[in-house]
C-alpha positions in Angstrom: -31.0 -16.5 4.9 -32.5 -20.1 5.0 -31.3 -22.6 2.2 -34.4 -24.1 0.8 -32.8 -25.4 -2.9 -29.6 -25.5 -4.8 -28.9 -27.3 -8.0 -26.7 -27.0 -10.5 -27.2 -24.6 -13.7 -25.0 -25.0 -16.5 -20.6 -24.3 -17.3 -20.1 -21.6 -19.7 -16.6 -21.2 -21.8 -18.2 -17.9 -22.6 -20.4 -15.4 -21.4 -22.3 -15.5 -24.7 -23.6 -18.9 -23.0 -24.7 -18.2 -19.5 -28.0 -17.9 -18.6 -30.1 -15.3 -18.8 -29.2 -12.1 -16.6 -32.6 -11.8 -15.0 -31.8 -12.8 -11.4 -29.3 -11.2 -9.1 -26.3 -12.7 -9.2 -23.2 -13.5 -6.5 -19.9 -14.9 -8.0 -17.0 -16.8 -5.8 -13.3 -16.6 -7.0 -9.7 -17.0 -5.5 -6.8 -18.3 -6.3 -6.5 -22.0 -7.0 -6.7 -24.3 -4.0 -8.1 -21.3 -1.9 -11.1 -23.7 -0.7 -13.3 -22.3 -2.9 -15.3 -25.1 -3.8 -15.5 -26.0 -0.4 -17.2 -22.8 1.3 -19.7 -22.8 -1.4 -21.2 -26.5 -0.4 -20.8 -25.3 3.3 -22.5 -22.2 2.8 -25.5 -23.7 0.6 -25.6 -26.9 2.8 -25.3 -29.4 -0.2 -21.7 -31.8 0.3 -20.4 -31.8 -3.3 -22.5 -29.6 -5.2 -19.1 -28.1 -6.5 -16.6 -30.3 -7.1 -13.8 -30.1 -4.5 -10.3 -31.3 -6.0 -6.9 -31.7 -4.3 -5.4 -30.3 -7.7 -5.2 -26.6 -8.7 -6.8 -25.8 -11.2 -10.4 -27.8 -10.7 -12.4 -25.1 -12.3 -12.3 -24.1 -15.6 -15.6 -22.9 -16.7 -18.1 -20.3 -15.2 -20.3 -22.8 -12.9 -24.1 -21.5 -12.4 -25.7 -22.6 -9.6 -29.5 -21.5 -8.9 -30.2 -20.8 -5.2 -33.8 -21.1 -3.6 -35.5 -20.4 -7.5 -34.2 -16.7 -7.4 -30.3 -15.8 -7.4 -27.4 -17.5 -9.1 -24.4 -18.2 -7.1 -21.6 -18.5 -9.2 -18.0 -20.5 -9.5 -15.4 -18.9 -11.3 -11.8 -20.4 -12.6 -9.0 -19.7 -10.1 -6.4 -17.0 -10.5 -3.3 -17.2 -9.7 -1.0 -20.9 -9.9 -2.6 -23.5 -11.3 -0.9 -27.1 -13.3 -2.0 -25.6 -16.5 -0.4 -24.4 -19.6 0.5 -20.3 -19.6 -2.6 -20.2 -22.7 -4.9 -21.7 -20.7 -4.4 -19.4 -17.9 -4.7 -16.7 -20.5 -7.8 -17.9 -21.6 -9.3 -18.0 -18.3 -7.9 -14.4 -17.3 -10.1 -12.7 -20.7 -13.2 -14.8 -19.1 -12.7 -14.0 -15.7 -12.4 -10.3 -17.0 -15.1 -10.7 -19.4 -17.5 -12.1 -16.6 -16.6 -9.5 -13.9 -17.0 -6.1 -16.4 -20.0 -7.3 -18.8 -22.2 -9.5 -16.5 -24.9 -6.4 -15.8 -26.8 -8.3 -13.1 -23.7 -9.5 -11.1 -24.2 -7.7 -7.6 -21.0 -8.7 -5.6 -17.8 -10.5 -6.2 -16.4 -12.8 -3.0 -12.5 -12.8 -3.3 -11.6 -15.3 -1.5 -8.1 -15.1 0.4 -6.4 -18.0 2.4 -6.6 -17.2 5.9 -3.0 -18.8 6.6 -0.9 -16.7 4.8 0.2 -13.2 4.3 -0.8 -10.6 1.9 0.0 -12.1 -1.8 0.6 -10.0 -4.4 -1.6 -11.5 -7.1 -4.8 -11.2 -4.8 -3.7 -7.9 -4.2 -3.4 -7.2 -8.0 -6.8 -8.9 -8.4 -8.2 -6.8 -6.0 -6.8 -3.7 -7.8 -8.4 -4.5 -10.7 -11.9 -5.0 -9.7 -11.5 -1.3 -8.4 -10.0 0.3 -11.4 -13.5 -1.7 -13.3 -16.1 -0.4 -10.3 -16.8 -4.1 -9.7 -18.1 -4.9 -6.0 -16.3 -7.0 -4.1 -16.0 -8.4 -0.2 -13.1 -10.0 1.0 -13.7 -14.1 2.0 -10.9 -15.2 4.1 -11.0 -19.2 3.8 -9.3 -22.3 5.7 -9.4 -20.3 9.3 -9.5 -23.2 11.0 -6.1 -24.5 9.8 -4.5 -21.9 12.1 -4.8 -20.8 15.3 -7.3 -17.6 15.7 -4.5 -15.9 17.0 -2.3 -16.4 13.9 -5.7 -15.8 11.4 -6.7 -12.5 12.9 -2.6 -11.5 12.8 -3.1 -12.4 8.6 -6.5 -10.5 8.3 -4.8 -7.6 10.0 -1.7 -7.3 7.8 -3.9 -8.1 5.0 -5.8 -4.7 5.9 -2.6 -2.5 6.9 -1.1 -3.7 3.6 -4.6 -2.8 2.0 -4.8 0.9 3.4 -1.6 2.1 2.1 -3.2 2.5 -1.2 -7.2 1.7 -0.5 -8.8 4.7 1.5 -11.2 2.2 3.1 -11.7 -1.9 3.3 -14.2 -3.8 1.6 -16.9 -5.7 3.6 -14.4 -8.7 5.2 -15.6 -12.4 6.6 -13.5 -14.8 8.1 -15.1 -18.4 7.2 -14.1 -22.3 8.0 -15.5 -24.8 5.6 -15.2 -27.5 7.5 -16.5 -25.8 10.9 -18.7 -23.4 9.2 -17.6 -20.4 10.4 -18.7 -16.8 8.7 -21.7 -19.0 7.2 -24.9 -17.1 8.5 -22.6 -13.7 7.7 -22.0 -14.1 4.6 -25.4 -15.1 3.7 -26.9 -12.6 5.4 -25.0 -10.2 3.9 -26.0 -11.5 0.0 -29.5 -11.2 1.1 -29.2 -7.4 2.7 -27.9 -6.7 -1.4 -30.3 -8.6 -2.9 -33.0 -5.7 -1.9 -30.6 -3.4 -3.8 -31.2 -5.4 -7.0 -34.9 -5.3 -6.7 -34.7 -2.0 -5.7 -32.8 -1.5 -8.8 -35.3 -3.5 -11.1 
């Protein structure tokens, strides 16, 4: 997929306020400080069209980006820690949840998983969740350049071991690099293989 636009949307606080449903749609979460906001300039090719933070936490409303006039790419609140009070986290946990289980033209969810450590148990959870709900979802492992390849591919692997204990099979899995762009042309290949599913659907 070639990149021809990208431009910033609108924030929601609710899902009442999003835009309209009418275009497929591909959401991007993770815990906080996963590098979220980083792979989504790398894979769009637009440095700071989502605002990168050192802080946890950075995101706190449902960010709508439009993408070439005809999907949404979409920036969800982090999971997991973040330096804000246990009711805020609540509050993004019933939007998060609200987002993933009502949004009716969202066509995949990107979990995104830091490459340099092992299995944690609230992505796990996360994961276990979408599930239980039927939301679609890929794995994103993030920051694989801060290891070696050796020590990322070791992580991705006990990631899936941990995974199949419970899981009867994997979900689609990229390895990606922000600042190297790594997994780029995958991943956006692989949105635009299901975007013929929506029309399809349509």
């Amino acid at each position: 997929m070639i990149i021809r636009s990208a431009s910033f949307v609108t924030s929601s606080a609710k899902v009442s306020q999003m835009p309209p449903a009418d275009r497929p749609e591909y959401a991007f979460i993770g815990r906080s400080n996963v590098g979220k906001s980083s792979l989504i300039n790398m894979l769009v090719s637009r440095k700071g069209l989502a605002k990168t933070s050192g802080s946890p936490g950075k995101t706190q409303t449902i960010n709508h980006f439009i993408i070439n006039e005809g999907w949404y790419l979409v920036d969800l609140p982090g999971y997991g820690y973040a330096r804000v009070s246990q009711k805020m986290r609540d509050e993004w946990d019933k939007l998060i949840t609200s987002y993933v289980t009502l949004r009716e033209n969202l066509i995949l969810l990107f979990v995104l998983i830091d490459a340099r450590h092992e299995p944690m148990a609230s992505d796990l959870a996360f994961m276990e969740r979408l599930a239980l709900n039927g939301v679609p979802f890929a794995r994103v492992f993030t920051k694989a350049d801060k290891v070696s390849a050796a020590e990322a591919a070791r992580n991705v692997a006990i990631h899936d071991s941990v995974m199949l204990r419970t899981w009867e099979t994997l979900p689609q899995t990229f390895v990606t690099s922000a600042s190297k762009g790594t997994g780029r042309d995958e991943v956006l290949d692989y949105i635009e293989r299901n975007m013929i599913f929506f029309t399809g659907r349509k």
